[in-house]
C-alpha positions in Angstrom: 108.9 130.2 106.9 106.1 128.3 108.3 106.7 125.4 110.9 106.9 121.7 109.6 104.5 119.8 111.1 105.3 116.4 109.9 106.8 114.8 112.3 103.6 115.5 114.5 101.1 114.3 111.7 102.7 111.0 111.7 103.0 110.6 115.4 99.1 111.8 115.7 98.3 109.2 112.9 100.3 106.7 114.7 98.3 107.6 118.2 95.2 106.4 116.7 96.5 102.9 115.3 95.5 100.0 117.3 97.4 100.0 119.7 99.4 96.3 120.3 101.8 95.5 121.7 104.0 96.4 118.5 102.2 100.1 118.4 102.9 100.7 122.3 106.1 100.1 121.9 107.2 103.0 119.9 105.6 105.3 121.9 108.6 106.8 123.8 109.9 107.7 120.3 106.4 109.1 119.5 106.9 111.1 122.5 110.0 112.6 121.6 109.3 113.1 118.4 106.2 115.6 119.3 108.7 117.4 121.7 111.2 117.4 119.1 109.4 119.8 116.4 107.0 121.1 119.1 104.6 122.4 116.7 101.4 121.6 118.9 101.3 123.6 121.8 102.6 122.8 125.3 99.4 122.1 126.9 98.1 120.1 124.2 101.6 117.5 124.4 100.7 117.2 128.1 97.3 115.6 127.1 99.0 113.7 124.9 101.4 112.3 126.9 98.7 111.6 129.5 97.0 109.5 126.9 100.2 107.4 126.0 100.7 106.9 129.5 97.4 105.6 129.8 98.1 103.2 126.8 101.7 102.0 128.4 100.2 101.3 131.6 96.7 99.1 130.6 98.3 97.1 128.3 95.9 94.6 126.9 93.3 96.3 128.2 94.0 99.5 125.7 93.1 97.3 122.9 89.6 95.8 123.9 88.8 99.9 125.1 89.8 100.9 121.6 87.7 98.6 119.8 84.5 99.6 122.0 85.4 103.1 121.1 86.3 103.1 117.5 84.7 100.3 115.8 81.3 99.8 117.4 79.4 103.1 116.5 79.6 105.3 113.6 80.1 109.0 115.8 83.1 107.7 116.2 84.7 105.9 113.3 87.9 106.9 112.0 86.6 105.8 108.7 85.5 109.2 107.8 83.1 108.8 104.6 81.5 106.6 107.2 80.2 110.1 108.7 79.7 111.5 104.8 78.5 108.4 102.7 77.3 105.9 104.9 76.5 103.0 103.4 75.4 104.6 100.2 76.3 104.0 96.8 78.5 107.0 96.9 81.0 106.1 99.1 82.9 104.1 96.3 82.9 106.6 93.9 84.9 108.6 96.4 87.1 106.3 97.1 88.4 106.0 94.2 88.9 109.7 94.0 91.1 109.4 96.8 93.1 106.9 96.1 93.8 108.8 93.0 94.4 112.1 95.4 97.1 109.5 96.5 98.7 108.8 93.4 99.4 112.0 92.1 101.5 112.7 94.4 103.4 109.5 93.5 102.3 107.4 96.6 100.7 103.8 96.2 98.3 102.7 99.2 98.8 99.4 100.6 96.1 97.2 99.0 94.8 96.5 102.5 94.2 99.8 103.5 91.3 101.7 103.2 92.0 105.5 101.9 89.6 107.2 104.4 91.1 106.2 107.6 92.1 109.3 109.4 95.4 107.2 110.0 96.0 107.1 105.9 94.7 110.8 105.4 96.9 111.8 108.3 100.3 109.9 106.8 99.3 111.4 103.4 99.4 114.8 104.4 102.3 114.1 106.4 104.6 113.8 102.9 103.0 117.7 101.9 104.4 120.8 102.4 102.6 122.4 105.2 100.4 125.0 103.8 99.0 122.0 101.5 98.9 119.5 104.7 96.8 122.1 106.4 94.5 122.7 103.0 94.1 118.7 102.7 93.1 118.4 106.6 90.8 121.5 106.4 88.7 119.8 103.8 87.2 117.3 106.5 88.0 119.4 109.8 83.9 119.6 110.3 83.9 115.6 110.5 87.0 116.0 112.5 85.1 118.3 114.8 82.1 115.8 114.8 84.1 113.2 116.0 86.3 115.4 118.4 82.5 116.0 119.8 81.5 112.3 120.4 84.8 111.8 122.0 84.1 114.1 124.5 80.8 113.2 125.2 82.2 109.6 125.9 84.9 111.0 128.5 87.6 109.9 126.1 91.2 110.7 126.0 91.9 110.3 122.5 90.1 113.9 122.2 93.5 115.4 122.7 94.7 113.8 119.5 91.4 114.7 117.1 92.0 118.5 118.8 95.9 118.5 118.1 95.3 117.4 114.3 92.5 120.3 114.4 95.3 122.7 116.2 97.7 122.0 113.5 95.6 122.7 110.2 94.5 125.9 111.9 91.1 125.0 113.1 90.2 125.3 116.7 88.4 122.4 118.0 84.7 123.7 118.9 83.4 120.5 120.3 80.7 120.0 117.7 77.7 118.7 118.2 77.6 114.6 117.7 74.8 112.4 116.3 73.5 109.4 118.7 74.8 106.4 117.0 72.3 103.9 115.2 72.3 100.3 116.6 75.5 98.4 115.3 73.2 96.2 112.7 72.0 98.9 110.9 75.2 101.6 111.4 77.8 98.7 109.6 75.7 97.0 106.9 77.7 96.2 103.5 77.5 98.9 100.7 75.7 97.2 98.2 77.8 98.3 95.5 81.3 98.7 96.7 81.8 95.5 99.2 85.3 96.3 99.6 84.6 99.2 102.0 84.9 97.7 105.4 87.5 95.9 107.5 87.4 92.9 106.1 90.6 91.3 105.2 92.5 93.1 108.6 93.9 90.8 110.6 93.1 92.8 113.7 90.6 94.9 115.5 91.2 98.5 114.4 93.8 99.6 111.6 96.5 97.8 109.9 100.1 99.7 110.0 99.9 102.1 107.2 102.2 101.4 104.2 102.1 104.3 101.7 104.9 103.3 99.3 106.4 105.3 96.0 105.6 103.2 92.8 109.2 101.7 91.6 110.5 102.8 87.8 109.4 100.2 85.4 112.1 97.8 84.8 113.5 97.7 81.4 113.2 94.8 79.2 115.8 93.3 77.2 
């Protein structure tokens, strides 16, 4: 029988939320959690823990370092069409398709989500069986690996988390080889024809808490 890994999936997707005060605060149970199923190895929990640490003992500070890191440059966005579509007309298109990946399997995304947050993708395949959780995250290890790459080129910590995500789908993190990032006017520009792909509506730097919900029955009418 192979190993459940979703208890690990949703503490990694929880790892790269914003992390408030709110976010911080679950981190012990994060913690145990990973130690609980112990489906990423030993060594790989140790970074992790180092990197929670890190998060518990800056503070405030954790937030402003996160929103230099993930939201100002596209190498490292955890918006991953970002690295496939750009700004192109495209990336709507394939939005839609995954938000209809979603549904299928009877989940409804929060309407203020965005599908292709590694957060969402990582709390999606979370609710799979295994062997289709590590199908679903193969399909995009390369950007994973792209990103895993930039990460490290920045000194980051937060590499532990895109290698453990790798780890569990099978993959071994091979520290790909990252593009320079464009200047921040010309990376984040609008898609001209899908304005809805961007952060606008979140109340806060960085992602919202994810809210994937199972559509109710239809209530009868009498």
């Amino acid at each position: 029988m192979k190993q459940d890994i979703s208890f690990s999936l949703r503490a990694l997707a929880h790892l790269l939320r914003y992390p408030d005060a709110a976010m911080r605060a679950h981190l012990p149970d994060i913690h145990a959690a990973l130690n609980a199923e112990r489906a990423i190895a030993g060594s790989r929990r140790a970074e992790l823990d180092a990197l929670m640490d890190r998060l518990l003992a800056e503070g405030m500070d954790a937030e402003s370092s996160y929103v230099d890191l993930f939201d100002r440059g596209r190498s490292t966005a955890l918006h991953l069409f970002e690295h496939v579509h750009g700004d192109s007309r495209d990336r709507g298109p394939a939005m839609v398709d995954l938000v209809r990946t979603y549904e299928q399997a009877g989940l409804l995304l929060d309407p203020a989500e965005l599908p292709d947050h590694l957060t969402v993708l990582l709390e999606f395949s979370s609710t799979q069986p295994t062997s289709e959780a590590r199908a679903f995250i193969g399909e995009f290890a390369h950007i994973l690996q792209s990103i895993t790459a930039a990460l490290v080129r920045r000194g980051s910590d937060y590499a532990c988390v895109l290698s453990a995500i790798l780890e569990l789908a099978g993959q071994s993190p091979q520290g790909a080889t990252a593009t320079e990032d464009e200047p921040l006017d010309v990376s984040w520009q609008e898609p001209v024809a899908f304005g809805g792909c961007s952060t606008e509506g979140q109340s806060a730097p960085g992602p919202r808490p994810i809210r994937l919900i199972r559509p109710q029955p239809p209530t009868a009418h009498r």
